[in-house]
C-alpha positions in Angstrom: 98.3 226.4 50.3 98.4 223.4 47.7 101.3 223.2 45.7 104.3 220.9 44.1 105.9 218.9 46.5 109.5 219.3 48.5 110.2 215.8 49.3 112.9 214.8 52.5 114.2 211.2 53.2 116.3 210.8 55.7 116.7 207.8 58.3 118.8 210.0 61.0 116.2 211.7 62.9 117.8 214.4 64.0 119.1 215.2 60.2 115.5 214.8 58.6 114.3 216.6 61.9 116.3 220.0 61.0 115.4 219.6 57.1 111.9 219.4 57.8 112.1 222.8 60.0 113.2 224.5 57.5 111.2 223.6 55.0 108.9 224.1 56.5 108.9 227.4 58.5 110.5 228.7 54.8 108.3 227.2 52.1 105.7 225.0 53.1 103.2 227.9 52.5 103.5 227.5 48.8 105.0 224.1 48.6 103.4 220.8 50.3 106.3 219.6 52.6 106.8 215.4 52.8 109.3 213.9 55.1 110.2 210.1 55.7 112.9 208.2 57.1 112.3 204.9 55.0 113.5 204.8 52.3 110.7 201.9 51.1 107.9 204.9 51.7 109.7 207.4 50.5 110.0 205.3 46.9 106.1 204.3 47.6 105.2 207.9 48.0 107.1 209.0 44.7 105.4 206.7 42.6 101.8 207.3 44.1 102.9 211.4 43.6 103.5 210.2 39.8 100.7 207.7 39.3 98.3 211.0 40.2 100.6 213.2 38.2 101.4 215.8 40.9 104.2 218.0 40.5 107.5 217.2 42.4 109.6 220.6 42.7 112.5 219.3 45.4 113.7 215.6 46.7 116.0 215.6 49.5 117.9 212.9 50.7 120.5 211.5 52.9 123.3 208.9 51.4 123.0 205.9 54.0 120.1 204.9 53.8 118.6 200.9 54.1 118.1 198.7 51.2 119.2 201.2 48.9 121.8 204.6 48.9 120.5 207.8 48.8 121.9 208.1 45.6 119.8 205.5 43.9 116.7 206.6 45.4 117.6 210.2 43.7 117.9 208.4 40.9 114.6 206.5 40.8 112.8 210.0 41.6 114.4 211.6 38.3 112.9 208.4 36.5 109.6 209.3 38.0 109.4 213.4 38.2 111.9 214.1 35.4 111.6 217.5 36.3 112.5 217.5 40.2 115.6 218.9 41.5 117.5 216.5 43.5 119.9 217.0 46.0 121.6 214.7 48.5 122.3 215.9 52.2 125.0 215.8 53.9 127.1 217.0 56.8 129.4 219.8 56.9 133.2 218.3 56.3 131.6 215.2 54.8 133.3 215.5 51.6 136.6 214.4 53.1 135.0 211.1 53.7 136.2 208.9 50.6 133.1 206.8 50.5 131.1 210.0 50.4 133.5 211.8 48.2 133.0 209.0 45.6 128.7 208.7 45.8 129.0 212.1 45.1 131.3 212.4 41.9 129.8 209.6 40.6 126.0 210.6 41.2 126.8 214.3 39.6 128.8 212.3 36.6 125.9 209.9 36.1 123.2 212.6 36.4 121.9 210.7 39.5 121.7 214.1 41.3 122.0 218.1 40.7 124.1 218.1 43.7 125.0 218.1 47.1 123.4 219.8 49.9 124.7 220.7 53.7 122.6 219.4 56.9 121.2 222.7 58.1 122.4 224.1 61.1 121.0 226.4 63.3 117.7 228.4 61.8 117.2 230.2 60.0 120.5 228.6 58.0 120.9 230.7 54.8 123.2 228.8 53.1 120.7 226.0 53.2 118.5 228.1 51.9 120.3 230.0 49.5 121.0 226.6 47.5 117.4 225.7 47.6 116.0 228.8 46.6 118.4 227.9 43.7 117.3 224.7 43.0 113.3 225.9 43.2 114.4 228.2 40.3 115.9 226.4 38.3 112.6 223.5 38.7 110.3 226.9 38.0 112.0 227.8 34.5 112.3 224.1 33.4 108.8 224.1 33.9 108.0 227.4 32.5 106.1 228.2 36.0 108.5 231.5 36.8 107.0 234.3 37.4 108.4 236.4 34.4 107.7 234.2 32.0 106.1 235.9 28.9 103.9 233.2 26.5 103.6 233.2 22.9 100.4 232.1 21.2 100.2 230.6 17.8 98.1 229.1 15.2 101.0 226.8 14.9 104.3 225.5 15.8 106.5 227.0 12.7 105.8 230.4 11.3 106.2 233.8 13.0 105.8 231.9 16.2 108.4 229.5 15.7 110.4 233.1 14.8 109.1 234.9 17.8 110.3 231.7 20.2 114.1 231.9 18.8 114.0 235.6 19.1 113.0 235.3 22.9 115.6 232.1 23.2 118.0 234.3 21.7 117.4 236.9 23.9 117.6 234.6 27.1 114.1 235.3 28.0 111.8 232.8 29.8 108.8 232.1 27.6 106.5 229.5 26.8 104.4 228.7 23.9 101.1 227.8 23.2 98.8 226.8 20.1 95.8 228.8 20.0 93.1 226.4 20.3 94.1 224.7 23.1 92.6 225.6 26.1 95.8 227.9 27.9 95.4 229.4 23.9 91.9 230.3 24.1 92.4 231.8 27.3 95.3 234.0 26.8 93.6 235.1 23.6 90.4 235.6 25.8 92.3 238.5 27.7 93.8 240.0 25.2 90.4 240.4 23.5 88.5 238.5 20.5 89.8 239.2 16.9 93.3 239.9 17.9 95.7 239.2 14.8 97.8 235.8 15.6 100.6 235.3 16.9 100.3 237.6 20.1 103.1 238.0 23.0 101.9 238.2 26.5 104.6 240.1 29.0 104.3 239.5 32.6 103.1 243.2 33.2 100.0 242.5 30.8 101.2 244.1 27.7 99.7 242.1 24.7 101.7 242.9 21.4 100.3 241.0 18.0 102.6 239.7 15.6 105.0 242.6 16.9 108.6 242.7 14.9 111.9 241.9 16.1 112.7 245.2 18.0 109.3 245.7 19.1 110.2 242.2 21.2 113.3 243.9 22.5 112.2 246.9 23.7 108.9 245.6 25.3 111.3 243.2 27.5 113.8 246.1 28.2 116.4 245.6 25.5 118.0 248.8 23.9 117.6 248.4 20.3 119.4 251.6 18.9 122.6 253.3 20.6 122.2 255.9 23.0 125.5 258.2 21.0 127.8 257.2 18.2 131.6 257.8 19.5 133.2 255.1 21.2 136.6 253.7 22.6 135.4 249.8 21.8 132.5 248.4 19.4 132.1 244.9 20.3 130.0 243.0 17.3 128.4 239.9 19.2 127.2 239.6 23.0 128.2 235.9 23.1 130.3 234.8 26.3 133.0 236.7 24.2 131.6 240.0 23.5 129.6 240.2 26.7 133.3 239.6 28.6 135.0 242.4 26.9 132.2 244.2 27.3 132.6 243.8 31.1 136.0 244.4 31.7 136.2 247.0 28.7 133.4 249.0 30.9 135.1 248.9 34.4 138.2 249.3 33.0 136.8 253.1 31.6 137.1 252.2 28.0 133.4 253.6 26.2 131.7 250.3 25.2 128.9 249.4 22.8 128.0 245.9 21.6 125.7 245.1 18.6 123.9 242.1 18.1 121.3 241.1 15.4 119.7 239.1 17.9 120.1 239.0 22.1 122.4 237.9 24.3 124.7 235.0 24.7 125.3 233.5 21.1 125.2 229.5 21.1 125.7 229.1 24.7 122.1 230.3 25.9 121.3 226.8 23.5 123.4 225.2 26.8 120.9 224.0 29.2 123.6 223.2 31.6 127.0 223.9 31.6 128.7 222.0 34.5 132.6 222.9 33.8 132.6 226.6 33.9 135.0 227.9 36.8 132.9 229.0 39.8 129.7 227.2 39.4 130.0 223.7 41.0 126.0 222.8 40.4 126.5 224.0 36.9 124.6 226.9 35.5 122.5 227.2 31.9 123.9 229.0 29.1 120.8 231.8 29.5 121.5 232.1 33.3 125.1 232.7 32.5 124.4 235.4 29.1 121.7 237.5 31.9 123.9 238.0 34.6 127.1 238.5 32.4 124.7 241.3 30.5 124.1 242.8 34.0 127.6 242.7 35.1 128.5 244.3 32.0 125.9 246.9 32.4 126.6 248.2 35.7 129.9 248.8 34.3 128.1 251.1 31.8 128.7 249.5 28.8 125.8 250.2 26.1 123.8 247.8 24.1 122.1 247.5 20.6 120.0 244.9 19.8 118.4 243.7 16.6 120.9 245.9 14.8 123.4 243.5 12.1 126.4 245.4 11.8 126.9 245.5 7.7 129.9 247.2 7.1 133.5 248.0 8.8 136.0 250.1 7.5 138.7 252.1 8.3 138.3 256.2 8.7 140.8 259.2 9.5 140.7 258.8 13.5 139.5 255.1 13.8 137.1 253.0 12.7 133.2 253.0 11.3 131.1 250.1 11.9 128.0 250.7 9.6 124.8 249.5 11.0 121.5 247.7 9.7 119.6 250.5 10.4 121.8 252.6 8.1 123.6 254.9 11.7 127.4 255.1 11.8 129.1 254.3 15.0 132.7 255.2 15.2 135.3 253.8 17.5 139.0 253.8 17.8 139.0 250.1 18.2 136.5 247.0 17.5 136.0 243.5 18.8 134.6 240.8 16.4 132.8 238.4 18.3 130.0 237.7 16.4 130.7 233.8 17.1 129.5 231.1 14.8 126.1 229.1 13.7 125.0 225.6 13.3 125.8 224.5 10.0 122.6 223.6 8.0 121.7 220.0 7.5 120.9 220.2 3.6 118.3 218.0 3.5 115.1 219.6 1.5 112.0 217.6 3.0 113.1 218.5 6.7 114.6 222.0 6.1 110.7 222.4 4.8 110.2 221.3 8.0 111.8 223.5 10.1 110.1 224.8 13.6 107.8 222.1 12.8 109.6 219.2 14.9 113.2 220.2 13.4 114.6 223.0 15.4 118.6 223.9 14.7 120.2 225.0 17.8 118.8 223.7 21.5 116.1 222.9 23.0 115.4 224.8 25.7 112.0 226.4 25.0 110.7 223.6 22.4 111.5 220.6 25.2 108.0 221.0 26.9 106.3 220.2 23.8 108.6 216.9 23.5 106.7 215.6 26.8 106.2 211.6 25.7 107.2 211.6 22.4 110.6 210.0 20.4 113.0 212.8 20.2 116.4 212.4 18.1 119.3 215.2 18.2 122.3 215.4 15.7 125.7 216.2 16.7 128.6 215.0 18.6 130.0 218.2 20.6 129.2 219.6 24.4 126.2 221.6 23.1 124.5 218.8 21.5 125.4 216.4 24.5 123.6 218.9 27.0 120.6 218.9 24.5 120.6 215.3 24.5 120.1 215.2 28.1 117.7 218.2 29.0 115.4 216.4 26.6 115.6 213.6 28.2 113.7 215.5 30.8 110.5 215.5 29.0 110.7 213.0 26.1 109.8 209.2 26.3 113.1 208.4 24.7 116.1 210.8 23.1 118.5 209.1 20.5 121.8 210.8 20.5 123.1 210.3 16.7 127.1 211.2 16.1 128.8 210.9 13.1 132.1 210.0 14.8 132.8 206.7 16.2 133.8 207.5 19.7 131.6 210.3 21.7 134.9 210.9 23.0 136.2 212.6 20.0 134.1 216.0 20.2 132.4 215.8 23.7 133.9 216.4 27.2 134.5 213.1 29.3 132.1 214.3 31.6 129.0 215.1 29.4 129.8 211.8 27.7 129.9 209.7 30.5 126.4 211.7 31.7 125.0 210.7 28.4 125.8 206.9 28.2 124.4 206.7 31.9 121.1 208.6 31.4 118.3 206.7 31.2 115.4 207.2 28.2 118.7 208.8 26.1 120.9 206.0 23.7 123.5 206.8 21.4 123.6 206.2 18.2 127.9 206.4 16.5 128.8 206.6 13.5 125.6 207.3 11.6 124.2 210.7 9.8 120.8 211.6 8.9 120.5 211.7 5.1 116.3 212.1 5.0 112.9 212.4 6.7 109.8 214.5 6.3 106.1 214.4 7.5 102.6 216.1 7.0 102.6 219.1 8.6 105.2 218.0 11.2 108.3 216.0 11.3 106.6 212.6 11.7 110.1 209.8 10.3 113.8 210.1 9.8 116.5 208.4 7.5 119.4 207.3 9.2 122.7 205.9 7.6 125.5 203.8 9.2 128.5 205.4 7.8 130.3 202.0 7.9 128.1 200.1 6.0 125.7 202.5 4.0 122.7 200.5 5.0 119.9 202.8 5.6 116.9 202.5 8.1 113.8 205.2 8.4 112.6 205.2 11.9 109.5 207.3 13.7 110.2 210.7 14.9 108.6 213.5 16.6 111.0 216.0 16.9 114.8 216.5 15.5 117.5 219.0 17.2 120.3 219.6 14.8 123.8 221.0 16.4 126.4 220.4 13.8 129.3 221.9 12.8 130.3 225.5 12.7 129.4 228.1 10.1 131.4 231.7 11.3 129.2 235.0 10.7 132.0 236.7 9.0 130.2 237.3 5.0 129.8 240.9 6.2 133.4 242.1 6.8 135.3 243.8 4.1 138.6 241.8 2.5 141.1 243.7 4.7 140.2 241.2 7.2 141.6 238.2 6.7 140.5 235.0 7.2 140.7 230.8 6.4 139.5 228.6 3.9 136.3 228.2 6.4 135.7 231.8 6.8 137.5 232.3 10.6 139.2 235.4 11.2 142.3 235.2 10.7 145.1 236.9 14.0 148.3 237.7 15.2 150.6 234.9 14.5 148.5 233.1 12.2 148.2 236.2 9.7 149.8 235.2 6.7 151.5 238.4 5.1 152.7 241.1 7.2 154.3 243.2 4.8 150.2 243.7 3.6 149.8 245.6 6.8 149.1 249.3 6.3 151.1 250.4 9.4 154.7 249.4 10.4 154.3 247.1 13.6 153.3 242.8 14.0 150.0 242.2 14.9 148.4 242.0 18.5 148.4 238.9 20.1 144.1 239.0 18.9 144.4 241.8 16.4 143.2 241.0 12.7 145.3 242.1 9.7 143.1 245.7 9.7 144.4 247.4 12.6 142.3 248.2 15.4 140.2 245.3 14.7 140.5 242.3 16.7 138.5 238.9 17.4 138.0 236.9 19.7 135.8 233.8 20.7 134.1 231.2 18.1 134.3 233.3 15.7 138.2 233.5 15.3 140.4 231.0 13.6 142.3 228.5 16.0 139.9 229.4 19.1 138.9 226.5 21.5 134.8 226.1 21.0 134.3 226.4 24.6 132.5 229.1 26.8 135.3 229.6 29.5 137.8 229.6 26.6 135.5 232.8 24.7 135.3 234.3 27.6 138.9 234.1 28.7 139.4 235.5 24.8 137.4 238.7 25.7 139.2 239.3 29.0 142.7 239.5 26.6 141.3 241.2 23.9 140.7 244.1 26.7 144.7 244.0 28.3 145.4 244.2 24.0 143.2 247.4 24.2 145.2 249.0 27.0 148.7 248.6 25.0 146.8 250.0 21.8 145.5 252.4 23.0 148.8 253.3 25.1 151.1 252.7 21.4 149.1 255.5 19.9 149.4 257.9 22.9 145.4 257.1 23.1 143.0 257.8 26.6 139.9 256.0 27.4 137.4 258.3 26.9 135.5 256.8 29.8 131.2 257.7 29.5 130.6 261.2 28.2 127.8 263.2 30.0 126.4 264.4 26.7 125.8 262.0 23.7 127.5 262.8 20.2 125.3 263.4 16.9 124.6 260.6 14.8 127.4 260.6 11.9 125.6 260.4 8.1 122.1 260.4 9.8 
């Protein structure tokens, strides 16, 4: 069977020999298998695969190679199939070897390779397969081919479908979109039947919904939308890496868990296309990856979930707390997590904010990349999430300019992500410059940019804009017993500033907010580290907080009841 292309180079024989078996005897009956031990042929082939514009899922290939390293051979494929997964072979042990050690750091650093690979050994060899089966998937979402992909089809880019796209992005769902009169349009509208009412959503078990709502979304991909009872131990507002940690270990530890969010799962970090320097995934792993299988881990736990539901109101009651709902239920718990995270900050400027989902998208650009294919792509910001922006468009795009307020990328992005950047080809850096206009007919078409030093200004071409600036905390809903900073961060333990406004007679929890019971953790609290491992570590502690709450007020987790509670004011 025709397919994309796993590509092996390797000039040991008896390496490339075992490579090519399994590849073969595991995939080569939905992927065309191609192995070389020149590295001259293996270069020739990748161009002529490019020149005829086949699709290259996989490229193998060993380090030592003649007239050029493995490494840079990886590296000219990513030039050529921007898409393809590469990986570079090598024996069991070899990372001891310095030499070896070194190509590979500075290949990951440089974005030369996705990673390493071990030399198969005897077949079938699972491990070898278990990190290509990996890589394959990761080549199948970045090219929207996976098989549970649902597609979105619009009369245009902005609209309800650029509504419907965030809501699926926000919800860490594969998707893809398409307009409606191009020929992938017609066809999907074709199935769903003439005279359908635009935009229409098509899930991978056929369901067609038309211009459905919000919840409608969530429920036709298996979200819960409203709670299943209304008693709790823990109400956890925001299932970013935050809320959907406590949510985890507030399950297993027996604690009765609910999270709400007004949109999905993972909060900024499902905006991550990679994040390489989270504990315990050395090939890195996207923010959306992460947010699913934390959401599953969570729960098998049994914690319960609420989506599309804003939580509106919190205040105190006789036996706890009542977290008021969008939907007008009350939920009451003895305690409450505030992880509701924070948002990009808005850029401000009228003629591209008219713009928006029309070539200026806030947030990343994981489902609007495809569309960037060959076009001049310019992101704003200077932290990790718009560095990993910057370089998953470079994927697709014909060139990505990188433009940072700050004068060193070094003063809000991680060495390694910067050092990734200022390597990648097709991606520049523009420092110490803001965008201060732009607009177009229809779609963003030219940009204003402004050296900070200088005030000269410069409007250049532009097809598409990715703004990731700044941090705007969702905290406008909580009531003014919860304290918080000039910038609207909540306010805990140590950094509270009265005590003796307290209602009961003890100091603050490490986490706890000035309204007992209530405690926050993540983005979204004052002082926090804007990093995912950091939010998550914040969730794990805002659960061991819990446990000495619950024991100061002679308290029992009440664990999953068999029989759900009525609804309270309903």
């Amino acid at each position: 069977m025709s397919g994309a292309v796993l590509v092996a180079v390797d000039e040991d024989a008896g390496v490339l020999r075992d490579v090519e078996r399994e590849l073969r005897e595991r995939y080569s009956h939905h992927y065309r298998v191609v192995c070389m031990q020149s590295s001259h042929e293996a270069r020739a082939r990748l161009e002529e695969l490019a020149e005829a514009n086949e699709a290259v899922a996989l490229v193998l290939s060993g380090q030592w190679l003649s007239g050029m390293t493995g490494s840079e051979l990886l590296d000219h494929a990513r030039r050529l199939h921007p898409h393809a997964k590469r990986g570079l072979v090598i024996a069991w042990g070899e990372w001891g070897d310095r030499a070896m050690g070194e190509a590979i750091f500075d290949s990951i650093a440089r974005g030369h390779i996705d990673n390493y690979v071990l030399r198969p050994s005897t077949s079938p060899d699972e491990l070898f397969h278990q990190a290509i089966s990996s890589l394959l998937l990761e080549w199948t979402e970045a090219t929207r081919t996976s098989p549970y992909t649902i597609y979105v089809v619009g009369e245009s880019w902005s609209g309800r479908a650029y509504e419907l796209r965030r809501i699926l992005g926000r919800c860490a769902i594969p998707h893809s979109f398409c307009l409606a009169d191009s020929s992938e349009g017609r066809a999907r509208i074709a199935e769903a039947g003439e005279g359908v009412k635009l935009p229409i959503v098509v899930f991978p078990d056929g369901r067609v919904l038309t211009d459905p709502t919000d919840a409608e979304i969530a429920m036709a991909s298996g979200s819960p939308v409203n709670p299943e009872r209304m008693e709790f131990d823990l109400v956890i507002v925001g299932a970013g890496p935050a809320g959907l940690s406590a949510a985890m270990y507030g399950a297993s530890e027996g604690f009765s868990t609910l999270v709400v969010d007004e949109g999905g799962l993972g909060g900024q970090a499902t905006s991550s296309s990679l994040i390489r320097n989270y504990l315990g995934f050395p090939r890195g792993i996207s923010g959306r990856r992460l947010a699913q299988q934390a959401y599953d881990q969570a729960w098998v736990f049994g914690a319960k979930f609420a989506f599309m539901q804003r939580a509106i109101n919190l205040q105190g009651a006789h036996d706890g707390l009542l977290v008021t709902l969008s939907n007008g239920v009350h939920v009451r718990s003895r305690a409450v997590l505030l992880a509701t995270g924070a948002s990009y900050q808005r850029l401000g400027v009228p003629t591209l904010e008219a713009l928006s989902g029309a070539g200026v998208f806030y947030g990343g650009p994981t489902s609007e990349a495809p569309a960037m294919s060959g076009r001049d792509v310019y992101v704003l910001g200077g932290g990790n999430s718009a560095g990993q922006a910057a370089l998953y468009l470079a994927r697709y795009a014909r060139r990505v300019t990188l433009v940072v307020r700050a004068e060193s990328l070094d003063a809000g992005m991680s060495h390694y992500l910067a050092r990734e950047a200022e390597a990648t080809p097709r991606l520049r850096v523009r420092l110490g410059t803001e965008i201060v206009g732009g607009g177009g007919d229809g779609w963003l078409e030219h940009l204003v940019l402004r050296d900070r030093m200088t005030g000269s200004e410069e409007t250049i071409g532009a097809d598409g804009l990715f703004i990731l600036i700044g941090a705007r905390p969702h905290t406008e809903w909580l009531p003014p017993e919860v304290d918080r900073d000039a910038r609207g961060f909540v306010l805990t333990g140590t950094d509270l500033r009265d005590e003796n406004s307290r209602p009961i007679d003890r100091s603050p929890l490490l986490l706890e907010t000035s309204m007992p019971g209530v405690f926050a953790a993540g983005d979204v609290r004052a002082g926090s580290v804007k990093r995912v491992a950091s939010a998550v570590g914040e969730g794990s502690v805002a659960i061991q907080l819990l446990h000495r709450l619950f024991a100061a007020n002679a308290l029992h987790p009440r664990g999953r009841p068999q029989e759900p509670v009525a609804a309270i004011g309903r």
